[in-house]
C-alpha positions as CSV (number, residue, x, y, z in Angstrom):
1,X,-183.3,-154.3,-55.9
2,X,-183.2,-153.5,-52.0
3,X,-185.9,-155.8,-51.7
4,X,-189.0,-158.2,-52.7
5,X,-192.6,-157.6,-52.1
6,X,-196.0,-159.5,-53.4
7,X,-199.0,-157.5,-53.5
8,X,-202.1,-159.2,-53.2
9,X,-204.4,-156.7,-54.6
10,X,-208.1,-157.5,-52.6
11,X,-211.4,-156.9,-54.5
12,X,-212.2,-153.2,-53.0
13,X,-212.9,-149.8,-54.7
14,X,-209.5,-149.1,-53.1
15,X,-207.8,-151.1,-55.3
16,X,-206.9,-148.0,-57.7
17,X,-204.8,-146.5,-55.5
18,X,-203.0,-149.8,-55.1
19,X,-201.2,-148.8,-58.7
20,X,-199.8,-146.0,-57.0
21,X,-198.5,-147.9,-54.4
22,X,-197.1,-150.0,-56.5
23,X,-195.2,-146.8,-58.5
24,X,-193.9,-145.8,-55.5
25,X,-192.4,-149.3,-54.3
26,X,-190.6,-149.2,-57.2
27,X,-189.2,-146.1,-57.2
28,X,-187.9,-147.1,-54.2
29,X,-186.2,-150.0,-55.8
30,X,-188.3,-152.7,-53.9
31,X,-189.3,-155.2,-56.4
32,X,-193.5,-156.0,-57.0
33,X,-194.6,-159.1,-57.7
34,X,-198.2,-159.2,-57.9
35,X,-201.6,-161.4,-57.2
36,X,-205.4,-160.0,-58.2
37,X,-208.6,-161.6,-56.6
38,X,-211.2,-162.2,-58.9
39,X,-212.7,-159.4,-57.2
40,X,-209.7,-157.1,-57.5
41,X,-210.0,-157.4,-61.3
42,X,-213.7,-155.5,-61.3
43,X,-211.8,-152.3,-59.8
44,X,-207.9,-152.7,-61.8
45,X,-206.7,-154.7,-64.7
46,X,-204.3,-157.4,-64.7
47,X,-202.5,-155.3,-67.7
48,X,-202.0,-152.1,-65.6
49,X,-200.5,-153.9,-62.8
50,X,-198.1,-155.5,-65.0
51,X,-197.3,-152.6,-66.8
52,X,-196.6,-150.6,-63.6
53,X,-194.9,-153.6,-62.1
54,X,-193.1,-154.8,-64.8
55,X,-194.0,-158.5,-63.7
56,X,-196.6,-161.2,-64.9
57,X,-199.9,-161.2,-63.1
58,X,-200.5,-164.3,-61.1
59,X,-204.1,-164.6,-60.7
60,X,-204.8,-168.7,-60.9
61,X,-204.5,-171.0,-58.0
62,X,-204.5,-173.7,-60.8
63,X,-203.1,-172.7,-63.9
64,X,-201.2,-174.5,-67.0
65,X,-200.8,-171.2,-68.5
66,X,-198.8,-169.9,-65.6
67,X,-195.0,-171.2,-64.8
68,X,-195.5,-174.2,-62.8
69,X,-192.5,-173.7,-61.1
70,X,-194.4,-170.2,-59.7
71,X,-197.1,-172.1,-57.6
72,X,-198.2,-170.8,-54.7
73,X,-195.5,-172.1,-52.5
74,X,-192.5,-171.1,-54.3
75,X,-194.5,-168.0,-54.6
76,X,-194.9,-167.3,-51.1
77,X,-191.0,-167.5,-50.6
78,X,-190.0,-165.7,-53.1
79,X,-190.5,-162.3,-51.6
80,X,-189.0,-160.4,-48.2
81,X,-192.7,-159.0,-47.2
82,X,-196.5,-159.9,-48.4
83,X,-198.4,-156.8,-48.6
84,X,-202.7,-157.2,-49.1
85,X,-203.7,-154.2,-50.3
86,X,-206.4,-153.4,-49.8
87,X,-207.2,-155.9,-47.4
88,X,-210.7,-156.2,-47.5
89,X,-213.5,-157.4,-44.4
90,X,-213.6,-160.5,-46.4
91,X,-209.6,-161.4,-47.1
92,X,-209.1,-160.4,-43.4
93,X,-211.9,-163.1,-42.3
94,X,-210.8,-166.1,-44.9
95,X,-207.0,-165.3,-43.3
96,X,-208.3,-165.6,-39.7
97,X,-210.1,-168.7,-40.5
98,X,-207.3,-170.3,-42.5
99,X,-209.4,-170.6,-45.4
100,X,-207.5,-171.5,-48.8
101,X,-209.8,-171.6,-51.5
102,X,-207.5,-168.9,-53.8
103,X,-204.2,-168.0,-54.9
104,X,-204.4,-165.2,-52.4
105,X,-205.9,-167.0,-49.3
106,X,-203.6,-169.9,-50.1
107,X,-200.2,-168.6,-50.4
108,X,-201.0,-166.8,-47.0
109,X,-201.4,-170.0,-45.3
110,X,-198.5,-171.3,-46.8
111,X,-196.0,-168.6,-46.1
112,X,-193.7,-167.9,-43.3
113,X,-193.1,-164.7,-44.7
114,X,-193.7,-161.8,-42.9
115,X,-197.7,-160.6,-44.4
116,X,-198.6,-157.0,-44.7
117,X,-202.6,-155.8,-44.4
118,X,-204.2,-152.6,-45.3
119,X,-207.1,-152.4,-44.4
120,X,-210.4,-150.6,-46.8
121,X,-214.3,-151.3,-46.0
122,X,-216.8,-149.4,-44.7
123,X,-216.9,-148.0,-41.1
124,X,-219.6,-150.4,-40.1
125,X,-218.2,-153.3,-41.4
126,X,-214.7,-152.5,-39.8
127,X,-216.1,-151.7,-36.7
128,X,-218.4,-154.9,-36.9
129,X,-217.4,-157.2,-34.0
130,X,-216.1,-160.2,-36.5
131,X,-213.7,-157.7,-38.1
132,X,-212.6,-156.0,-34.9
133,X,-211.9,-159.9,-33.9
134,X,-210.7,-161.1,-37.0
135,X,-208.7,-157.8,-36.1
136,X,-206.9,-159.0,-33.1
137,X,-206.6,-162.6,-34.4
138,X,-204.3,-161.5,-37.1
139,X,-202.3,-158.9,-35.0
140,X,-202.0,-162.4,-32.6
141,X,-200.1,-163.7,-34.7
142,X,-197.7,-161.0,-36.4
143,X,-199.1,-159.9,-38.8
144,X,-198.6,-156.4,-39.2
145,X,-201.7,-153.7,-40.2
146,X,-200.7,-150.3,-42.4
147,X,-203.9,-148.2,-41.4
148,X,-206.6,-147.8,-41.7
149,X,-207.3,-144.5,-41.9
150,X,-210.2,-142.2,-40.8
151,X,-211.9,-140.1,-43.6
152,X,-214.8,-140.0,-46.2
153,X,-216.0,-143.1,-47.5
154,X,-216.4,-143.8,-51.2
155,X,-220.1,-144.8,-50.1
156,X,-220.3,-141.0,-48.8
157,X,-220.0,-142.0,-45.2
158,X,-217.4,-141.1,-42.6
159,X,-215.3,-142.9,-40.1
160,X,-212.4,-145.2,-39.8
161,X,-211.9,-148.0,-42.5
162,X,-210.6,-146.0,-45.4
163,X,-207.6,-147.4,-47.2
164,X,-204.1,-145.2,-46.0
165,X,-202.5,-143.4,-48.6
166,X,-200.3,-144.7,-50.5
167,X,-197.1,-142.9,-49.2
168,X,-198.0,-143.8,-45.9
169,X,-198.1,-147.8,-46.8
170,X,-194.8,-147.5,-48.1
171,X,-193.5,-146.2,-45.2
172,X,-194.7,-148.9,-43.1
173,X,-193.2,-151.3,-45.8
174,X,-190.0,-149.4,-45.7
175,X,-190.0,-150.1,-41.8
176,X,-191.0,-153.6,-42.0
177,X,-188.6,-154.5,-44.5
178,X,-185.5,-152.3,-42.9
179,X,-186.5,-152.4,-39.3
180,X,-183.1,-152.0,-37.9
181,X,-179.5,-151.3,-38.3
182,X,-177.8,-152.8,-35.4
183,X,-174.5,-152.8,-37.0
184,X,-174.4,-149.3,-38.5
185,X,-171.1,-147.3,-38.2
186,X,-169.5,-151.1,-38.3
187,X,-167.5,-152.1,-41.4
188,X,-167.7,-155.4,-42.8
189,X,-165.2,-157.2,-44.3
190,X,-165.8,-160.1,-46.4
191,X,-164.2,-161.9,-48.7
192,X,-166.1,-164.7,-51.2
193,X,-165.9,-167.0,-54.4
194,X,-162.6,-168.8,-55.8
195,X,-159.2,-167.9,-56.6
196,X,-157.8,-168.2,-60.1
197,X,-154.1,-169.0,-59.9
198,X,-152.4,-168.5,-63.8
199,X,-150.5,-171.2,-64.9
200,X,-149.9,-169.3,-68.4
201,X,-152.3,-166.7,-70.0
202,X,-155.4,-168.9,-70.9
203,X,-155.1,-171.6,-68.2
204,X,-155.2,-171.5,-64.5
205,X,-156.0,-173.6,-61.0
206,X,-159.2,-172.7,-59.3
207,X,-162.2,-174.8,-57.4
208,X,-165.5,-175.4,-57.5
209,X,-166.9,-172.2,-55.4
210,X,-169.7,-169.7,-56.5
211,X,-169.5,-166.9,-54.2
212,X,-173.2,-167.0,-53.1
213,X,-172.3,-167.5,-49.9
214,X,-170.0,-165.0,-49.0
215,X,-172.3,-162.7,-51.4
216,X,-175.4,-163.6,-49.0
217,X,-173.5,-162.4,-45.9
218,X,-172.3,-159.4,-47.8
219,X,-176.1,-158.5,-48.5
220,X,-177.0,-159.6,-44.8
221,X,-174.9,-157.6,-43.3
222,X,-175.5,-154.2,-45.4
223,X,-179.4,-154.4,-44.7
224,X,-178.3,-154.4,-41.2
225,X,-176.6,-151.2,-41.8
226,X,-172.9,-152.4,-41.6
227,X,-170.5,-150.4,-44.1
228,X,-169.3,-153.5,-46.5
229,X,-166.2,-154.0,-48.4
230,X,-166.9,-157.3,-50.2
231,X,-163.0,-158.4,-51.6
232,X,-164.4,-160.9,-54.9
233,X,-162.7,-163.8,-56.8
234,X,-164.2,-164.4,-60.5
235,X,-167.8,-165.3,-59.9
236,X,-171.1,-164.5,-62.2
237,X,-172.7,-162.8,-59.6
238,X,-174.4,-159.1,-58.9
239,X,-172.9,-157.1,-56.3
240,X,-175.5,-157.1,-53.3
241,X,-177.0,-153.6,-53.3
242,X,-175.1,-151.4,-50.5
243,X,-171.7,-153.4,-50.9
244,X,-168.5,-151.9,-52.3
245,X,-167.1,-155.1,-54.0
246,X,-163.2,-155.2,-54.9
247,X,-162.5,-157.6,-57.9
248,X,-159.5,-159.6,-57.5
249,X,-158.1,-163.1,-59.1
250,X,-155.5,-164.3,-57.3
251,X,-155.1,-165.3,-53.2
252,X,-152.1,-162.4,-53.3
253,X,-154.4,-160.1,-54.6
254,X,-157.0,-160.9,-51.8
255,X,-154.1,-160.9,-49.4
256,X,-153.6,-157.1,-50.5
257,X,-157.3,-156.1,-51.1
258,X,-158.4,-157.1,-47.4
259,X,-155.2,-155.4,-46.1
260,X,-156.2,-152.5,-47.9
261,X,-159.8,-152.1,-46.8
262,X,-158.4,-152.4,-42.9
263,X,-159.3,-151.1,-40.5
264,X,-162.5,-153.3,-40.1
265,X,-164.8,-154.3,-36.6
266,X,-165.2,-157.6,-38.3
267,X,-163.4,-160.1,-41.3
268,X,-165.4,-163.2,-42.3
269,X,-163.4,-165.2,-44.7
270,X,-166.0,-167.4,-47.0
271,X,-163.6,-167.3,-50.0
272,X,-162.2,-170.7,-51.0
273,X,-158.5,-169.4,-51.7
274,X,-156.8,-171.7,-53.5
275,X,-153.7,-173.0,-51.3
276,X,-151.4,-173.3,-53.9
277,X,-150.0,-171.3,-57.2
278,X,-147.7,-172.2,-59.5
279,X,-143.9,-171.2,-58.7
280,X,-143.6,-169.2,-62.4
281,X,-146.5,-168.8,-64.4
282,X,-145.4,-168.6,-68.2
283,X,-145.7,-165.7,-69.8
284,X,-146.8,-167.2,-73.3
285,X,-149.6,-170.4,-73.7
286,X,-147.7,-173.7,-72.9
287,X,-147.8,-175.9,-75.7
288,X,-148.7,-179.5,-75.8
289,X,-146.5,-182.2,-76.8
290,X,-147.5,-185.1,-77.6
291,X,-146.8,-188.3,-75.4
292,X,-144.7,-185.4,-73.0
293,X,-145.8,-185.6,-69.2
294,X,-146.1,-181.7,-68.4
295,X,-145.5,-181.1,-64.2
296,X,-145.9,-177.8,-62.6
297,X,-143.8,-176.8,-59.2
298,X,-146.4,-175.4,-56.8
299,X,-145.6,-173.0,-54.0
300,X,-147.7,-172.0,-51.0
301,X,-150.3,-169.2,-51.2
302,X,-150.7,-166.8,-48.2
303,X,-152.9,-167.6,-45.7
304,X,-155.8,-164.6,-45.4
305,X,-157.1,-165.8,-43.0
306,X,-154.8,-166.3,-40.5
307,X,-153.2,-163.6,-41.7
308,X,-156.6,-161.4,-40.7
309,X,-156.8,-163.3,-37.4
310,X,-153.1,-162.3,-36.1
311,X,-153.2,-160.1,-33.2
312,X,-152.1,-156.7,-34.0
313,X,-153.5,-153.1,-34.4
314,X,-155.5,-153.9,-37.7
315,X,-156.9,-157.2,-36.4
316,X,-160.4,-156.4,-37.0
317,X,-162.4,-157.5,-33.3
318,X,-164.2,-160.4,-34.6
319,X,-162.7,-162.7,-37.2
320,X,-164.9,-165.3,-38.5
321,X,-163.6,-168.0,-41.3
322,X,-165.1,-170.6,-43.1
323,X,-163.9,-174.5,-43.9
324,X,-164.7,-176.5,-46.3
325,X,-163.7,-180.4,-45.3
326,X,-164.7,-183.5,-47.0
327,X,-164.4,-185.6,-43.9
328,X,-163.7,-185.5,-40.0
329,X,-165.7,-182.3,-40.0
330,X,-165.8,-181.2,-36.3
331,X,-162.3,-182.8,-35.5
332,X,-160.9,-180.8,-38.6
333,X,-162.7,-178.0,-37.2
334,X,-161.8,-177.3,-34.4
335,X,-158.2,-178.0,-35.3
336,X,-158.3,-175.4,-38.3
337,X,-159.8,-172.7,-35.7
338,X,-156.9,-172.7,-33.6
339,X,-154.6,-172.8,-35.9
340,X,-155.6,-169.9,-37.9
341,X,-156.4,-167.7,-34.5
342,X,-160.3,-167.0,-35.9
343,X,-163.0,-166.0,-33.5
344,X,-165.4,-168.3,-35.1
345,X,-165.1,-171.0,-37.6
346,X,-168.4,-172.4,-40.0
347,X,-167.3,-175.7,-41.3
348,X,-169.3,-177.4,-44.4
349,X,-168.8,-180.9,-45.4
350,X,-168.7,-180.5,-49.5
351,X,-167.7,-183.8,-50.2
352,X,-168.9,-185.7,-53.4
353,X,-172.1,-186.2,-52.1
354,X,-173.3,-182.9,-51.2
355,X,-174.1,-179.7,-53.3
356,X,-172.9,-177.0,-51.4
357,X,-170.7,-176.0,-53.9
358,X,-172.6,-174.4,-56.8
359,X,-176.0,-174.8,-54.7
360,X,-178.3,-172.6,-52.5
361,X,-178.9,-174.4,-49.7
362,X,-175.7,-174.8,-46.9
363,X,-175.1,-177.0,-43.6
364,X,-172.8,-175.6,-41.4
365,X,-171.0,-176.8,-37.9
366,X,-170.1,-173.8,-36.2
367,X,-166.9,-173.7,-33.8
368,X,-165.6,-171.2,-31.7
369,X,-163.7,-171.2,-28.6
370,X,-167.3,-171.8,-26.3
371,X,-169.5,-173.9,-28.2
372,X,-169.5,-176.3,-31.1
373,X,-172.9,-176.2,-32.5
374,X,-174.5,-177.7,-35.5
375,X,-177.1,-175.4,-37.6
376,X,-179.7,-177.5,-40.0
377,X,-179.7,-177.4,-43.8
378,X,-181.2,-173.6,-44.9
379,X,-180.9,-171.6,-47.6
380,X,-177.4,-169.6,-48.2
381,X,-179.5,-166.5,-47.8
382,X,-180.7,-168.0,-44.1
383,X,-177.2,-169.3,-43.1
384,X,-176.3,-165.0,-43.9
385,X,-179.0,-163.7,-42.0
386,X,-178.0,-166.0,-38.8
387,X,-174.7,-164.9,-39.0
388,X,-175.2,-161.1,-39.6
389,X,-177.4,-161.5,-36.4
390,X,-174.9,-162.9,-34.2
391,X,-173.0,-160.7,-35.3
392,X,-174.6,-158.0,-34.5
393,X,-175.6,-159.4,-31.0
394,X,-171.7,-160.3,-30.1
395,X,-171.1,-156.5,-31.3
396,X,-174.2,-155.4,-29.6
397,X,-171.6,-155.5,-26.2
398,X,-168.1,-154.4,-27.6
399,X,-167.0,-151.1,-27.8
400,X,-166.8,-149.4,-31.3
């Protein structure tokens, strides 16, 4: 899916078209997770919404029947944009005042997700002072308005209030979710996950990493409109939508892939390549003996990244690698930088004591030739979007 959006669905004769809306967002690939007032439920069912959306109904602030691991704050994060639809004179008020006293009402005060209103009452009651003021409280601070609309009135009157259509909404979704593409005409280059080095045809040396890293900057940097070539080791995960992913296993097959997808305004190395590979893999399964030691001769890999970051024609503008050190971390940081000639360098500590590896949250130290500067503990999927975005500002003043 491009993207993720919760509907709350307010209590509104409005709310029909809602189930449109919600046929069109996913049509569009944008995923729907939805959340019914009490109200709402009067004008739609909860089985219509889930059959359109193709999700559970979360309508319960406190509920044992619902996931417990869905409560309202997990809720309010799981999604790129919060749409109210309709937004009613009455959700609008309880948001401006802070109230809390529903699901709805209460994962809007808990979010820091960007929240969606469109507006559907009567032209008195949005032309009422409160509302105009509840109004500008909300636009104060961010959140955005789809609407409304001027038009007849289900009540048979005439004015503004009534609920946009439906296409309309989604094109203000569209441009809240995708609101820019500062790296368009760019390619990306990224690589991500592990490295599997054979040792014989069923065994073979690899490490710990997941990909989701590099696969979070992949995805980062497509929504911001950059052409991406994501070169993969084995990992379990989904190729970010917009990404061309190349498979690989080994670090000479990496080697090759990036070399291949050059030319390339930027390289960020996330892969964990595994330094070493064995000097002959056999061709057949190596059979234990018992009581016999069994040694393998080891010969160096090639360095991608430095390899990237050596000036020439094909060295893409801005190379960017990442280190993962169990100690010393901004000695051994700045140290690896030079050596390998990268632009920037984000250095994690993964030692035993941390779940980086395998986890979805990352601390990184970031190094380049300017600044040293440590970033808090966020979410792979925040550590991406920082990057893509100073990315796209450093790009913002180089020539294409």
């Amino acid at each position: 899916m491009r993207a993720r959006v919760i509907l709350i669905i307010g209590g509104g004769i409005a709310a029909y078209k809602s189930l449109e809306l919600i046929r069109l967002m996913r049509k569009r690939d944008i995923a729907v997770e939805t959340v019914l007032t009490d109200a709402a439920k009067h004008f739609v069912t909860p089985l219509s919404v889930q059959a359109l959306s193709g999700h559970a109904v979360h309508t319960e602030l406190l509920s044992l029947a619902e996931d417990s691991q869905m409560d309202h704050i997990a809720l309010s994060r799981s999604a790129d944009l919060i749409l109210v639809c309709p937004a009613t004179a009455n959700l609008m008020a309880r948001l401006a005042g802070g109230l809390a006293d529903d699901l709805a009402t209460t994962l809007l005060l808990a979010t820091d997700t960007p929240v969606m209103l469109a507006p559907a009452m009567n032209v008195r009651m949005w032309r009422h002072p409160a509302t105009q003021a509840n109004h500008a409280t909300l636009q104060s601070r961010g959140c955005l308005f789809a609407g409304p609309d001027e038009g007849d009135m289900a009540c048979g009157e005439f004015g503004p209030g009534r609920l946009s259509a439906p296409e309309a909404i989604l094109e203000a979704v569209e441009a809240a979710l995708f609101p820019a593409t500062p790296l368009a005409g760019r390619h990306v280059l990224v690589t991500a996950g592990p490295t599997h080095e054979p040792i014989d045809p069923v065994r073979f040396i690899a490490n710990h990493s997941s990909g989701k890293q590099g696969y979070a900057i992949a995805a980062a940097c497509a929504r911001l409109g950059a052409q991406v070539t994501l070169v993969s080791g084995p990992t379990a995960l989904p190729c970010p939508a917009g990404v061309t992913r190349v498979p690989v296993q080994t670090a000479r097959e990496m080697l090759a892939a990036c070399g291949a997808a050059l030319p390339a305004d930027v390289a960020i190395c996330t892969a964990a390549v595994g330094d070493w590979r064995v000097a002959e893999a056999s061709a057949h399964k190596r059979k234990k003996k018992q009581g016999q030691a069994v040694s393998l001769a080891l010969v160096e890999n090639p360095d991608i990244l430095a390899t990237l970051s050596h000036a020439g024609p094909t060295r893409p503008g801005l190379v960017i690698g990442f280190a993962a050190e169990t100690e010393a971390l901004e000695d051994n940081a700045r140290t690896k930088r030079a050596r390998k000639g990268c632009d920037w360098l984000l250095a994690n500590d993964v030692g035993a004591d941390t779940s980086i590896f395998g986890g979805n949250h990352n601390r990184i130290l970031f190094v380049s030739e300017t600044r040293i500067e440590p970033w808090a503990s966020m979410p792979k999927t925040d550590i991406a979007a920082k990057l893509a975005a100073l990315i796209a500002d450093h790009l913002s003043s180089s020539p294409r």
